[in-house]
C-alpha positions, 0 to 999 in steps of 0.5 A: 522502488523497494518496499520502503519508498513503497509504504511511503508512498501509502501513507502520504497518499492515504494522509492527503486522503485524511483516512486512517489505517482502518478505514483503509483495511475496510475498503481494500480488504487488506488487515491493518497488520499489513497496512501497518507492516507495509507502511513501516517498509518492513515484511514482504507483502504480496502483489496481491496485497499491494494492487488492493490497497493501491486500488483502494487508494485510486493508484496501480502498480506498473511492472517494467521488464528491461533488457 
C-alpha cells in the first residue's frame, strides 16, 4: 500500500467517523499539517505518525516480511 491509498484509507475512515482533521490532530497528537499532507498522499510520514493517527482511528498498521 503506498502513501496515497494510505491517506485514502485516513479519510474514509475519519468521514464514516463524522470528525474532522482537527479533532483528529487533537486525539492522535498528529499536527493537521500532517494529517493534511498524509490525506493528500503527498510527503513522507513516519511510522510513528502513522501508528497515532491510525490508533486514534481504532486501526493498526501490519508490516509483512516476505521471501
Amino acid at each position: 500500500m503506498n502513501i496515497e491509498q494510505i491517506g485514502a484509507v485516513i479519510r474514509e475512515r475519519r468521514d464514516v467517523l463524522e470528525i474532522d482533521q482537527r479533532a483528529l490532530s487533537e486525539i492522535s497528537g498528529v499536527a493537521v499539517h500532517t494529517l493534511s499532507n498524509i490525506e493528500a498522499g503527498s510527503g513522507n510520514p513516519t511510522v510513528k505518525s502513522l501508528n497515532k493517527v491510525l490508533g486514534a482511528l481504532g486501526m493498526e498498521i501490519r508490516v509483512e516480511v516476505q521471501q
